[in-house]
N, C-alpha and C positions, 0 to 999 in steps of 0.2 A: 546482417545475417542473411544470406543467400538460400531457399528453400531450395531444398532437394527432392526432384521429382523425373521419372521416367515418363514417357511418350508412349500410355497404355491408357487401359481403361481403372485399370487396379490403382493405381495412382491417382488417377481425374479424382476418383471415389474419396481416396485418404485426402486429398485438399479440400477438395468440398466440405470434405467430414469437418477438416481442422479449421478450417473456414468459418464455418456453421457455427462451433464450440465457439469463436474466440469474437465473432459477432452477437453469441448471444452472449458471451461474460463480460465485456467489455461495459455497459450499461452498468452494473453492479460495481466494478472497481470503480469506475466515475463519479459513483455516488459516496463508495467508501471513501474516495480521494476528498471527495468536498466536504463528508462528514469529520475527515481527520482537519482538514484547512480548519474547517469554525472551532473544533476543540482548540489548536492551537493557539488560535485566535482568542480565546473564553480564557486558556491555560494563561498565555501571556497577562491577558489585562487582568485576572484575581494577583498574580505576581507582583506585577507593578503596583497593584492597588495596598499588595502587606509589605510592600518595602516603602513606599509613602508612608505606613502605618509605624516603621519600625523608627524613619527620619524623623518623624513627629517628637520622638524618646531625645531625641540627640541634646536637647536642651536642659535633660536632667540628669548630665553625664558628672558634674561637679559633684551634683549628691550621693554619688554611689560611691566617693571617695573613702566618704565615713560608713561606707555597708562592707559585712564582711560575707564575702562570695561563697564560702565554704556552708552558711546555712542551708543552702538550696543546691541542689542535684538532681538530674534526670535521673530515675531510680530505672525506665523501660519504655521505650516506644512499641506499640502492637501495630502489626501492621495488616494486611489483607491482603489479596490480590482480585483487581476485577477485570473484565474485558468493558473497554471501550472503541467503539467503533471496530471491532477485530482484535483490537489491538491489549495485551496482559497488561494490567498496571499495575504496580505497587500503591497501596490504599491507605492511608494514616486512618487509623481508629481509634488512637487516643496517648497520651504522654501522660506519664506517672509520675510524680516529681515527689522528692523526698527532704523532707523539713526537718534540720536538725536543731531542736531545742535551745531556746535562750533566754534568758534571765528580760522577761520585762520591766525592770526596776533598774538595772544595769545598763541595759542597751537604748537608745533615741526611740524617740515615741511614735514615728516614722515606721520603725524595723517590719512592722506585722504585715503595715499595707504594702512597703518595699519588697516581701516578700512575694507580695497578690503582683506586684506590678510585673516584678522579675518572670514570674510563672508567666505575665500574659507575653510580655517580650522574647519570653523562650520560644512560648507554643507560638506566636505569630514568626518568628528565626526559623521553627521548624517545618512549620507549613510552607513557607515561600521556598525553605529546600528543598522538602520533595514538590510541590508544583515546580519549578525549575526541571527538578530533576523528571517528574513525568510530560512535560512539555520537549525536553531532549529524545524521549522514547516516543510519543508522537509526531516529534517535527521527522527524525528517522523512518519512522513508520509510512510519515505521507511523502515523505520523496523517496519510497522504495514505490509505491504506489502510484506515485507520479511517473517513475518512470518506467511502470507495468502500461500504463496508457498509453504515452508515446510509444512504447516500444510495439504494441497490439496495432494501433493508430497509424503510426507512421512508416513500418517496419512491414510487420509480419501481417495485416491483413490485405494491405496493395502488395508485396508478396505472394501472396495464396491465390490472389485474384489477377495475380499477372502469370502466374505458373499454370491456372484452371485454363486462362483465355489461350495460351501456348501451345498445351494439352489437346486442346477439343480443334483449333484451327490445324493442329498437325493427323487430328484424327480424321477429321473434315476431308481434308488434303488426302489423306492412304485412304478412303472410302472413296473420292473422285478420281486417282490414280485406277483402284481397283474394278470401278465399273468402265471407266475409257477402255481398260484394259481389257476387262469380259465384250465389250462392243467390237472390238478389234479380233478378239478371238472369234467371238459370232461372226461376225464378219467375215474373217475369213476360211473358218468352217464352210459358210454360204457357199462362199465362191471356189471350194476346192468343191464339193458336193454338184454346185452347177457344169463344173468341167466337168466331172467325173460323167454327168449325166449327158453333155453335147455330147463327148467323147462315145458314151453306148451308142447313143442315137447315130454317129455318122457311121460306123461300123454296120 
């Protein structure tokens, strides 16, 4: 991205100015960038840590043969929304689960806690999707931020500072032109002024 800038004083000003602004912001995205890295970082390993938790279940996959799945249903998830590090998140607040009625006489003596276990394997299913799913809007978040950095960094502030230095050396340059130039005029003001005045004199 090439700055665009005229060979004035009105220009010097607006670089400096944008200069100024994106030296002093630059500090702040830095910090949001590293704040968003360690959530990701936190995001990722709670993640990993409820899909270990869910692996754990894999072993009591036989007994769910004889359960019948229709007793248990997410009745509502409620959701939120918070800012992290800058950034809007979607918030789990809580899952509602709805238990439909069944003969404990009838059904495996099992069934009641089968149902406590289902509930917990849901809600830990549901958490690890939205963690997933808010570490997707995070990891987003810090590589648009990341690349607000380089771009300030790398880009646009040796940019400003290469267009300020260009600026003031061409202003330099038309203010040493312009006094040469007044010296030369003096100058030869003098020396028409001294003939003018030999010239009365030999008359």
């Amino acid at each position: 991205m090439a700055i665009r800038f005229q060979y004035n004083k009105t220009s010097l000003q607006q670089q400096e100015k944008a200069l100024k602004m994106r030296l002093r912001t630059l500090p702040t995205i830095k910090s949001k960038e590293s704040a968003l890295r360690q959530q990701v970082k936190q995001t990722k390993r709670e993640v990993e840590e409820l899909e270990a938790e869910l692996r754990g279940y894999q072993g009591m996959v036989s007994l769910w043969d004889e359960f019948d799945p229709s007793l248990i249903t997410v009745d509502r998830v409620d959701l939120s929304m918070k800012k992290v590090a800058g950034v809007l998140l979607p918030v789990l607040d809580g899952i509602h689960y709805e238990v439909r009625p069944f003969s404990i006489f009838n059904a495996p003596s099992w069934y009641a806690e089968g149902i406590e276990l289902l509930k917990t394997l849901a809600t830990t299913g549901i958490e690890a999707e939205f963690l997933r799913l808010k570490m997707e809007y995070l990891e987003h978040a810090r590589k648009k931020t990341t690349q607000k950095v380089n771009l300030f960094e790398k880009v646009q502030i040796p940019g400003y500072q290469d267009a300020i230095r260009k600026i003031k050396r061409f202003l330099e340059d038309e203010e040493s032109l312009s006094k040469a130039s007044q010296k030369i005029m003096r100058t030869n003001i003098e020396l028409r002024k001294q003939k003018e005045e030999e010239e009365e004199a030999a008359q």
